[in-house]
N, C-alpha and C positions, 0 to 999 in steps of 0.2 A: 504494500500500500504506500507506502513512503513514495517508492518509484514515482507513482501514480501523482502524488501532491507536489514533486521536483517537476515532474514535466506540466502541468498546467501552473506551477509558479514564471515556471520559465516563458512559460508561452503568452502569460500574462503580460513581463516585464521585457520581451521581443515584441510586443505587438506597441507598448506604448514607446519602446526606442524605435521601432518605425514610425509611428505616429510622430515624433520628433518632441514627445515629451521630454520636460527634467524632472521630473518624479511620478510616481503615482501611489496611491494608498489601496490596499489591498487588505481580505480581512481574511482568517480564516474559515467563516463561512460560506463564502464565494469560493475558495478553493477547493474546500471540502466539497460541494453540491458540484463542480464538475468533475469531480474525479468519481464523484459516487457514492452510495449508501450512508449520506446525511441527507435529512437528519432518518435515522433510524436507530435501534439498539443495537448493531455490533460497526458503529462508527466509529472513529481512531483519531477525534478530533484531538487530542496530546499529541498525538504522532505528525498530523499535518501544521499544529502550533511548535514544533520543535522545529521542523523543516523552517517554515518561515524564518526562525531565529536564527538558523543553521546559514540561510543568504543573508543574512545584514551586514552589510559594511560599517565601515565608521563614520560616512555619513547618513546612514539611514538611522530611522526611529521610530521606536510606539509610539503609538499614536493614541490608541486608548489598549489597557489590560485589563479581561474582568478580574474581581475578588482574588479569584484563586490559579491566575496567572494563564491558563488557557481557558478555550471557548470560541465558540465560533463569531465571538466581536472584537477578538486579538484583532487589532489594526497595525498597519506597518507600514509607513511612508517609505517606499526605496528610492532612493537618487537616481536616476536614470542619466548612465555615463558610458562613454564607449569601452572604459576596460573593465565594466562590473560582468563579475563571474556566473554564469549561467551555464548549463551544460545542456547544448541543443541534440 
């Protein structure tokens, strides 16, 4: 599953560096609901909230974190730059 939450991060943050963004805010619930099975009960939202964490640079940032540090309203502004790390 993890796989699955890397490739629609990525495809996320390729679509808005074509788009000729400098940043874009992404949450864990939008990633989770394309890769699949959120919301339901054997969903792995810590696992796609770690992914997210796992691409942030030093200039990216939370944006909002619920209570208890994941969830599907982890928010995360990434910088959108031509040498940030994505694996297509």
């Amino acid at each position: 599953m993890r796989q699955s939450f890397e490739i629609v991060l990525d495809r996320m943050i390729n679509k808005a560096r074509q788009n000729g963004l400098l940043s874009i805010d992404i949450n864990a619930g939008e990633i989770h609901r394309s890769a699949g099975h959120y919301p339901g009960v054997n969903h792995r939202m810590p696992v796609c909230c770690a992914v997210m964490r796992s691409r942030m640079q030093s200039e990216d940032h939370i944006i909002y974190a619920p209570p208890k540090g994941n969830g599907a309203r982890l928010t995360v502004r990434y910088r959108i730059n031509s040498s940030m790390k994505t694996q297509e």
